[in-house]
Biopython code that builds the backbone (N, CA, C, O; Angstrom):
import numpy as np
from Bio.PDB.StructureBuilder import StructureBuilder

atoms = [
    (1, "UNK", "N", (98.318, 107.942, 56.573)),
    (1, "UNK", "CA", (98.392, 108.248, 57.994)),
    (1, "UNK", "C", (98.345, 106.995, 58.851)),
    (1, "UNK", "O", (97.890, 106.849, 59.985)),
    (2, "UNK", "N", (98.960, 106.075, 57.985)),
    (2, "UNK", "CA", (98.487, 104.721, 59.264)),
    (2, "UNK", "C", (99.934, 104.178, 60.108)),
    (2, "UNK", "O", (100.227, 103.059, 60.529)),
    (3, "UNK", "N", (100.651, 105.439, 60.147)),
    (3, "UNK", "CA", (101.240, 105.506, 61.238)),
    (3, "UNK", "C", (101.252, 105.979, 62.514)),
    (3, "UNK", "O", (102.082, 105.909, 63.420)),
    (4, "UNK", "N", (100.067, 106.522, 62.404)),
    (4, "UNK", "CA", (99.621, 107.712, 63.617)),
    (4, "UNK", "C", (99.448, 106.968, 64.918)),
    (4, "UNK", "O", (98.896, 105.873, 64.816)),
    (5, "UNK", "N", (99.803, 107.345, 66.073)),
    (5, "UNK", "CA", (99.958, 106.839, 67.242)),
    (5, "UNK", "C", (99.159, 107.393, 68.220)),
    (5, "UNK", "O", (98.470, 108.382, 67.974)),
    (6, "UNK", "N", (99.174, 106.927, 69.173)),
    (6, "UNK", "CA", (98.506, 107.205, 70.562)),
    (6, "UNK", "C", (98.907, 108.679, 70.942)),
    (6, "UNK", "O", (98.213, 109.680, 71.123)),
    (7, "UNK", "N", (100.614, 108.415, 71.016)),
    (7, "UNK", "CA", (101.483, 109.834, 71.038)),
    (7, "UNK", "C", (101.057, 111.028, 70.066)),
    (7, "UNK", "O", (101.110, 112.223, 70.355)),
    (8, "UNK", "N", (100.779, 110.673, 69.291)),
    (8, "UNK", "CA", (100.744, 111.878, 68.307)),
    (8, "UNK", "C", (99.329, 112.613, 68.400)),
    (8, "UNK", "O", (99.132, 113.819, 68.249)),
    (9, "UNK", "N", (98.103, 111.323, 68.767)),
    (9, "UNK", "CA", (96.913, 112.462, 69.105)),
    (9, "UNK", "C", (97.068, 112.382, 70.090)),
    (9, "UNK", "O", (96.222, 111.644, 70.596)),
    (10, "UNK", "N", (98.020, 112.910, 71.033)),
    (10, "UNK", "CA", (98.157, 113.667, 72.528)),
    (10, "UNK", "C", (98.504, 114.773, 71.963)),
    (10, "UNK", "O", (98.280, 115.692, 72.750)),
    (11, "UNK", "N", (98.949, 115.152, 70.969)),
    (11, "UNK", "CA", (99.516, 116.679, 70.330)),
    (11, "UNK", "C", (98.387, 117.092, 69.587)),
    (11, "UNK", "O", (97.613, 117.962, 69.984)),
    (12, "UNK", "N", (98.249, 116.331, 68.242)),
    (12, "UNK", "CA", (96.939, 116.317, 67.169)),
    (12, "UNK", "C", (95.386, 117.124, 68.394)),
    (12, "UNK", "O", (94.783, 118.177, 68.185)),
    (13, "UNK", "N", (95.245, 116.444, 69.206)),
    (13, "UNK", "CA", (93.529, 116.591, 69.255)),
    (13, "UNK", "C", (93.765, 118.068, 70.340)),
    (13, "UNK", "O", (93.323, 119.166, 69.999)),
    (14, "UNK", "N", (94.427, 117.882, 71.487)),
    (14, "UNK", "CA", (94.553, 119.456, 71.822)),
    (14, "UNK", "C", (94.287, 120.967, 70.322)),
    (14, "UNK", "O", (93.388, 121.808, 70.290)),
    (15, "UNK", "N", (95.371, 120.783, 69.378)),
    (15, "UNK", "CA", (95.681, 121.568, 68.788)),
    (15, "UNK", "C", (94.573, 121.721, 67.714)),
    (15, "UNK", "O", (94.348, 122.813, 67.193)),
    (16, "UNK", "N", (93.650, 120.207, 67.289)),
    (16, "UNK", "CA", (92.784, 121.125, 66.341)),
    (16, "UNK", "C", (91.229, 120.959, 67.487)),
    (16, "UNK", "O", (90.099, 120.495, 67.337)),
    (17, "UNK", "N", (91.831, 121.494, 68.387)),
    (17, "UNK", "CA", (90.417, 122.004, 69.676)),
    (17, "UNK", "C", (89.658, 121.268, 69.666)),
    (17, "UNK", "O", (88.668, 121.584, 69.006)),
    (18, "UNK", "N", (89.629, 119.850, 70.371)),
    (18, "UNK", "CA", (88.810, 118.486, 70.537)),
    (18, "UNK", "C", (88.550, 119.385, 71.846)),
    (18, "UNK", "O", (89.133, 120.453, 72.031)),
    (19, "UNK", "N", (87.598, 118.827, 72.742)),
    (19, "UNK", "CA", (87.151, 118.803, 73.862)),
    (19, "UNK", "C", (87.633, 117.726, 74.616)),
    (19, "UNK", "O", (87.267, 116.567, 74.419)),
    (20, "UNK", "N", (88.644, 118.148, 75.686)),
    (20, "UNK", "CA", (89.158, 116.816, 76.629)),
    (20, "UNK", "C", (88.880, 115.842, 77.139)),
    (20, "UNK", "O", (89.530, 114.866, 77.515)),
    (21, "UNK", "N", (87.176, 116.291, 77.168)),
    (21, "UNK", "CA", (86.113, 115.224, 78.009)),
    (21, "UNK", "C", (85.436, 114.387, 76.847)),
    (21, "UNK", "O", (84.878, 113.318, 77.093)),
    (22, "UNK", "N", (85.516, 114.973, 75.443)),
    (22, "UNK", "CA", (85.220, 113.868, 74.684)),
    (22, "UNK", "C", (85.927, 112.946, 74.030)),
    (22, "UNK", "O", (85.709, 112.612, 72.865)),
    (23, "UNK", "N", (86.735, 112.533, 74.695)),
    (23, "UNK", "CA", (87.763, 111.658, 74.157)),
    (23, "UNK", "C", (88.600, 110.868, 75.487)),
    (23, "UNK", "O", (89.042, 111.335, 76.537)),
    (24, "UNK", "N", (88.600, 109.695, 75.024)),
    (24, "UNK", "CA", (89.849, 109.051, 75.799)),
    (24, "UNK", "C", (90.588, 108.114, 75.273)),
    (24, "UNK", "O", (90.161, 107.145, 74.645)),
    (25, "UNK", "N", (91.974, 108.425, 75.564)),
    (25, "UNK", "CA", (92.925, 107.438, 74.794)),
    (25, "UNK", "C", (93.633, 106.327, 75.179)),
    (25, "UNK", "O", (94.119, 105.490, 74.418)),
    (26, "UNK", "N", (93.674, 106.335, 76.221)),
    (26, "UNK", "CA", (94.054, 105.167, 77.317)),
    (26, "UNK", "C", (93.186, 104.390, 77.866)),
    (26, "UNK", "O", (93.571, 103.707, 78.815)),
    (27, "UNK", "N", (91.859, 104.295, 77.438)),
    (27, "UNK", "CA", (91.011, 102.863, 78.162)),
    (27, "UNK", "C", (89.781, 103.867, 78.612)),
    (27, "UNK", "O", (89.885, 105.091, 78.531)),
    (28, "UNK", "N", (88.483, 103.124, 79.144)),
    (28, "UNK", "CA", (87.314, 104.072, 79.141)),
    (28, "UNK", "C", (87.166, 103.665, 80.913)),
    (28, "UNK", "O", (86.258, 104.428, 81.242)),
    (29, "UNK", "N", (87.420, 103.172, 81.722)),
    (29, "UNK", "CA", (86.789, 102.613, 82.413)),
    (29, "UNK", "C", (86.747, 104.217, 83.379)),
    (29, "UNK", "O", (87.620, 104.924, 83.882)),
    (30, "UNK", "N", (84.728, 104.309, 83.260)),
    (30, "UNK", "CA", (84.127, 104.819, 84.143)),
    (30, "UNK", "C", (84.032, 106.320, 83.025)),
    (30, "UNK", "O", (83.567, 107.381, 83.443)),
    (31, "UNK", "N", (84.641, 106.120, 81.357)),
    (31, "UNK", "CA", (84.369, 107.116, 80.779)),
    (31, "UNK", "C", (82.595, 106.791, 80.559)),
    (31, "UNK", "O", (82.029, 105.723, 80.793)),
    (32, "UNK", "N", (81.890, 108.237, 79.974)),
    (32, "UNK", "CA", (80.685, 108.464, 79.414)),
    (32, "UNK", "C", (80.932, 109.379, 78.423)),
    (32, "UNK", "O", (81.816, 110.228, 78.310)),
    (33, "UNK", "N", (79.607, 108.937, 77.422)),
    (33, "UNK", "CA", (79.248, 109.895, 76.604)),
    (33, "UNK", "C", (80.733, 110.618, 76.140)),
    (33, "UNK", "O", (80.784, 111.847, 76.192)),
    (34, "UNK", "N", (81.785, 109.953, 75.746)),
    (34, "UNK", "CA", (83.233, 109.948, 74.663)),
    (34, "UNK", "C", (83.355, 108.960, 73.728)),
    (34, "UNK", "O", (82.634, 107.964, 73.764)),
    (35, "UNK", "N", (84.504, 109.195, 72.585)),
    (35, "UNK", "CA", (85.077, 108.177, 72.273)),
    (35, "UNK", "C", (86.584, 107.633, 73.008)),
    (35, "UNK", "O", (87.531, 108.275, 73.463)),
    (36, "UNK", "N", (86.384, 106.493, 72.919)),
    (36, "UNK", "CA", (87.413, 105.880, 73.613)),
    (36, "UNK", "C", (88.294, 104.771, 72.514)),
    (36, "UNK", "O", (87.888, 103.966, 71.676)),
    (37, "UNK", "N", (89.609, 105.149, 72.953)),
    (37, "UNK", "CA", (90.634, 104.099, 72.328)),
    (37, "UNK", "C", (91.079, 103.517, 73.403)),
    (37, "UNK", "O", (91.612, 104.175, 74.296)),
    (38, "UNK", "N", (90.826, 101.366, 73.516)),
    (38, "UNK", "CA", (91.705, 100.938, 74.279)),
    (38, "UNK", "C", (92.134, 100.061, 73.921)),
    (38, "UNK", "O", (91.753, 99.714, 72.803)),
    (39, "UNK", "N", (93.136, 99.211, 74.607)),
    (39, "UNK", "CA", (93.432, 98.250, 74.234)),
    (39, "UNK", "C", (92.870, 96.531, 74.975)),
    (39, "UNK", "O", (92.899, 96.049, 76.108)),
    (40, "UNK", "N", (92.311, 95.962, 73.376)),
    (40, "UNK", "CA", (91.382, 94.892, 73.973)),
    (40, "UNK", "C", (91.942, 93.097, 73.969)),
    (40, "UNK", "O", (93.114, 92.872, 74.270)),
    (41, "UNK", "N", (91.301, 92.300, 73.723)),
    (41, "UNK", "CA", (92.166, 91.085, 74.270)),
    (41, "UNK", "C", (92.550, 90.565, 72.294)),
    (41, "UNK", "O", (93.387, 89.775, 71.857)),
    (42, "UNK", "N", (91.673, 91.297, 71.666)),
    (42, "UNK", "CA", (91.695, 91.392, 70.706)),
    (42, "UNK", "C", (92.341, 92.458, 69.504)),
    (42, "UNK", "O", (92.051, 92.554, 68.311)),
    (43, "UNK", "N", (93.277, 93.164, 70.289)),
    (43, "UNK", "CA", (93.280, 94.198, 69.499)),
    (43, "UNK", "C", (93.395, 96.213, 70.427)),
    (43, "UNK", "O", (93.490, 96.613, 71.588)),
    (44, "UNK", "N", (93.330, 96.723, 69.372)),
    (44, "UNK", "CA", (93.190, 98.498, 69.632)),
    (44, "UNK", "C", (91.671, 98.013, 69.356)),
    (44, "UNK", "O", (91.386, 97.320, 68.380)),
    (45, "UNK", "N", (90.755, 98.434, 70.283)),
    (45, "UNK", "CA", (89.511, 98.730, 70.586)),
    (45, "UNK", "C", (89.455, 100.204, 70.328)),
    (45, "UNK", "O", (90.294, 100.899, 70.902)),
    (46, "UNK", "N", (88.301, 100.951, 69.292)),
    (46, "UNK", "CA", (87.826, 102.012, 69.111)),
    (46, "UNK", "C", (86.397, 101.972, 69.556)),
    (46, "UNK", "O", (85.829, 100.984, 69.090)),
    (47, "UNK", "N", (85.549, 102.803, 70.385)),
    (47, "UNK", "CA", (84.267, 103.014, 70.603)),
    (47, "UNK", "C", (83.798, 104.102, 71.347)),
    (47, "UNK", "O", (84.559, 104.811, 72.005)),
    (48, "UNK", "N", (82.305, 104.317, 71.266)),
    (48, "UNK", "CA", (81.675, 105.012, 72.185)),
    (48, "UNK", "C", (80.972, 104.837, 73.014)),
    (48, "UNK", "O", (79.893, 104.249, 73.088)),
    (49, "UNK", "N", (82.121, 105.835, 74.323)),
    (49, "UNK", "CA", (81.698, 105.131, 75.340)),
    (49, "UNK", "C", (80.300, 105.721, 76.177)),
    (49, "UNK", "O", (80.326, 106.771, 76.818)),
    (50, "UNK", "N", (79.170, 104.908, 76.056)),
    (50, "UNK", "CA", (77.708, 105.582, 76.948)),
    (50, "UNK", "C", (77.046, 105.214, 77.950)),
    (50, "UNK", "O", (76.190, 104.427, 77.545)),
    (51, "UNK", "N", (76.966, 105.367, 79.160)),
    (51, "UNK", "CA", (76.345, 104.714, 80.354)),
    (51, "UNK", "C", (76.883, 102.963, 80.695)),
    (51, "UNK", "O", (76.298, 101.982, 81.155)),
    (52, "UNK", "N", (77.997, 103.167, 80.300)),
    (52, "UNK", "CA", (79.061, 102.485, 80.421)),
    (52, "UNK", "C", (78.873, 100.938, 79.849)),
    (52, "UNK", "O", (78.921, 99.905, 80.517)),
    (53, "UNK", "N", (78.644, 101.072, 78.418)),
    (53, "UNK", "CA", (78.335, 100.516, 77.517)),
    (53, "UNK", "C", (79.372, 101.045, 76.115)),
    (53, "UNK", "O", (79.387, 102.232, 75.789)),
    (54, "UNK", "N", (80.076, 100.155, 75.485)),
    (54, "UNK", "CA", (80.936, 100.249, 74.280)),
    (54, "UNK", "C", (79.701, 100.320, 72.911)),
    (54, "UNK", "O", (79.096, 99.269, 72.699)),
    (55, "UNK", "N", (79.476, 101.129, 72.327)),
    (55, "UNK", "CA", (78.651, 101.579, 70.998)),
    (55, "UNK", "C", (79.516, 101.793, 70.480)),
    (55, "UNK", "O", (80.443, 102.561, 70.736)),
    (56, "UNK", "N", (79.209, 100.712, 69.145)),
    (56, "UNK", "CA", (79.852, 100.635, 67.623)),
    (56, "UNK", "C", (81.455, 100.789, 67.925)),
    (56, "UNK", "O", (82.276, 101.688, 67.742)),
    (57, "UNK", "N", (81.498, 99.411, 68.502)),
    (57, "UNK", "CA", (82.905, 99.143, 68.580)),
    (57, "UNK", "C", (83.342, 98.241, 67.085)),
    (57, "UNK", "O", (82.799, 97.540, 66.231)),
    (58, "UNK", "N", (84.749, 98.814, 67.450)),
    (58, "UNK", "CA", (85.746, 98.334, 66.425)),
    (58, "UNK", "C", (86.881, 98.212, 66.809)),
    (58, "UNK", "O", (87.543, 98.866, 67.615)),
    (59, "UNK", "N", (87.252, 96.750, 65.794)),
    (59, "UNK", "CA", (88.645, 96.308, 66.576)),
    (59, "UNK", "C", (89.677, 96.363, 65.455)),
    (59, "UNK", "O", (89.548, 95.911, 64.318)),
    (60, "UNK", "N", (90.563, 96.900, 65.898)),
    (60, "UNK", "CA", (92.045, 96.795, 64.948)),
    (60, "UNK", "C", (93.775, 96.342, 65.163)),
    (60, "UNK", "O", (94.381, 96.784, 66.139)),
    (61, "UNK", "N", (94.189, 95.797, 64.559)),
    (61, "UNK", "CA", (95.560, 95.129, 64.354)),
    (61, "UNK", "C", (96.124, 95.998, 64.995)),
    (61, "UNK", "O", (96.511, 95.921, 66.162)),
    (62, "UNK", "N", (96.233, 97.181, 64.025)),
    (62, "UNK", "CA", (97.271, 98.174, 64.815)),
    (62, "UNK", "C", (97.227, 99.588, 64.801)),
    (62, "UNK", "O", (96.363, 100.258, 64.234)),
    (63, "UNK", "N", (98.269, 100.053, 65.500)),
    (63, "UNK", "CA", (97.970, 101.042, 66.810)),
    (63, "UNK", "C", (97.643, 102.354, 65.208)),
    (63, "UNK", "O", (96.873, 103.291, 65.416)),
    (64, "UNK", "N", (98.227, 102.228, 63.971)),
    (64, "UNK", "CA", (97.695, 103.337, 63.341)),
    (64, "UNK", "C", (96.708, 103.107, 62.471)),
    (64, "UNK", "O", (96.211, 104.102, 61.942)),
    (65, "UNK", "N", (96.314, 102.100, 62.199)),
    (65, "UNK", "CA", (94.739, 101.816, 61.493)),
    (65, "UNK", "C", (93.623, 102.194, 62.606)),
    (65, "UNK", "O", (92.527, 102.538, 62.163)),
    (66, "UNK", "N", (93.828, 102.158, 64.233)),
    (66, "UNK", "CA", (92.940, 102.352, 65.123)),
    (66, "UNK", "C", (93.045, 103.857, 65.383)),
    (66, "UNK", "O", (92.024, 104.503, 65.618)),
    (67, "UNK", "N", (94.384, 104.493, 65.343)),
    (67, "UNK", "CA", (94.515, 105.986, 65.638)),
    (67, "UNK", "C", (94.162, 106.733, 64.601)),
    (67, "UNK", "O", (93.926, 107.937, 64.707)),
    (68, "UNK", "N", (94.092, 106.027, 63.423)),
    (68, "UNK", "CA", (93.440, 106.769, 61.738)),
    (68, "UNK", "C", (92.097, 106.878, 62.157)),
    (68, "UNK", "O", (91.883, 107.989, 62.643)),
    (69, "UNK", "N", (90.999, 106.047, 62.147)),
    (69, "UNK", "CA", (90.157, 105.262, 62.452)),
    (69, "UNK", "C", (89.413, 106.843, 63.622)),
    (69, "UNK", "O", (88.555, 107.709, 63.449)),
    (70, "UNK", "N", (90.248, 106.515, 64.604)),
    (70, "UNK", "CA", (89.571, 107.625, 65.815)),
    (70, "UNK", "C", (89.730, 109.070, 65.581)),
    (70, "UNK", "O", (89.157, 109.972, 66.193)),
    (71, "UNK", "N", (90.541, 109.173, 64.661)),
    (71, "UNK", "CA", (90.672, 110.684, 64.439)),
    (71, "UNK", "C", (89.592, 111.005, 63.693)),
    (71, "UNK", "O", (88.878, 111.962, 63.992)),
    (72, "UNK", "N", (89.360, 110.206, 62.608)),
    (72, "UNK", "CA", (88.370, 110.551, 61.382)),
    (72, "UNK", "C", (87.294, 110.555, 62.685)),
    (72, "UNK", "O", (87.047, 111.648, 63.197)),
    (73, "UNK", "N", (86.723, 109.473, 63.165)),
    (73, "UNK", "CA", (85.695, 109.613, 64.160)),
    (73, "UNK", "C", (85.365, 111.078, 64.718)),
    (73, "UNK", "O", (84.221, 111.503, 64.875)),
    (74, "UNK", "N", (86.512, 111.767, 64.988)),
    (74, "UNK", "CA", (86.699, 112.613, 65.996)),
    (74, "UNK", "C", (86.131, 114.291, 65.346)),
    (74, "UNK", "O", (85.446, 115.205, 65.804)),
    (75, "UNK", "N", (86.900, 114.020, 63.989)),
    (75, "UNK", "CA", (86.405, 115.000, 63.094)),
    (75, "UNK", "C", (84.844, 115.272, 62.610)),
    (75, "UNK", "O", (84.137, 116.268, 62.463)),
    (76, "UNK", "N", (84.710, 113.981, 62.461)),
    (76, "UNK", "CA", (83.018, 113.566, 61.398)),
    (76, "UNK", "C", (82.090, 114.425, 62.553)),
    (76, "UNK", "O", (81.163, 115.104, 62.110)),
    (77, "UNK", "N", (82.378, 114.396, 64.325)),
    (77, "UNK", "CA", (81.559, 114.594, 64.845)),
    (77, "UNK", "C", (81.498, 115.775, 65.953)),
    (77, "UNK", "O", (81.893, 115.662, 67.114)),
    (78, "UNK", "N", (80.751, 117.280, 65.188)),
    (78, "UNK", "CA", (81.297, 118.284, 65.917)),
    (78, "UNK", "C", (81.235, 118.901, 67.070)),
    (78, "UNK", "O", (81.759, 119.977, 67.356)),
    (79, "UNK", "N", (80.275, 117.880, 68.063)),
    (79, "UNK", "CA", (79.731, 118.053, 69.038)),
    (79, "UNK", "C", (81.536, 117.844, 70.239)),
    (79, "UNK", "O", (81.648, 118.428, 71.317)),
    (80, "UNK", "N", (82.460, 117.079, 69.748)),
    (80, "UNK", "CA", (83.752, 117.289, 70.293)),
    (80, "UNK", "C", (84.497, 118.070, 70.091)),
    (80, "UNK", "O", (85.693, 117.871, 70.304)),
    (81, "UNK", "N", (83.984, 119.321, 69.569)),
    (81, "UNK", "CA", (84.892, 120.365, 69.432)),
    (81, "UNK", "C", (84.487, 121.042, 70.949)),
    (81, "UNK", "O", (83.427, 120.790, 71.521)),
    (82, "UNK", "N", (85.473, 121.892, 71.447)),
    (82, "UNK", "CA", (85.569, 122.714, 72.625)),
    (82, "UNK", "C", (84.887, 124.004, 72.381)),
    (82, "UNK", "O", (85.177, 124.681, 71.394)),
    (83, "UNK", "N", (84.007, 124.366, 73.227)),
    (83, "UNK", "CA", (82.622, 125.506, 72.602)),
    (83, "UNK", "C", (83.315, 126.705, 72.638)),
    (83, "UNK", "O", (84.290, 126.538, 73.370)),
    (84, "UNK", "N", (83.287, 127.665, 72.266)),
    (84, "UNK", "CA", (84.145, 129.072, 72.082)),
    (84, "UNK", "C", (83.383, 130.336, 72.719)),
    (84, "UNK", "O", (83.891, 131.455, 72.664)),
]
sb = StructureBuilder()
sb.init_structure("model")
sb.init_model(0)
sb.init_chain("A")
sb.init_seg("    ")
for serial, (resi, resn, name, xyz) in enumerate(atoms, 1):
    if name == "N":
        sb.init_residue(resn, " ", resi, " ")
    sb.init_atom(name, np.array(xyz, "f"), 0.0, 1.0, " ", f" {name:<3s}", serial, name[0])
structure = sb.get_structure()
């Protein structure tokens, strides 16, 4: 899957029922309490974003080692699923 793109979890995370507010894929600024994918001076930046502080960031080459990377994140943790 380390082709997976930005584009593709715009389809991916709707459909297996992420919660909209826990996630952002375009940059965090002024996100909380999500994960965030952005892009850093270094790289696809993966982290969580909390009181506007980056927790357990990680940096990657490219756009599908970082979009692999955030999905697994996304899964491992079920508090981003959308409540039913």
């Amino acid at each position: 899957m380390d082709d997976l793109t930005r584009a593709d979890l715009e389809n991916v995370l709707p459909r297996e029922g992420f919660a909209p507010d826990s996630y952002r894929l375009h940059g965090g600024i002024g996100a909380n309490e999500c994960y965030v994918l952005d892009l850093g001076p270094a790289g696809l930046e993966v982290y969580y974003s909390e009181r506007g502080m980056k927790g357990s960031l990680r940096v990657f080459r490219t756009e599908g080692e970082a979009c692999t990377y955030f999905l697994e994140l996304l899964r491992r943790d079920l508090t981003t699923r959308r409540q039913q």
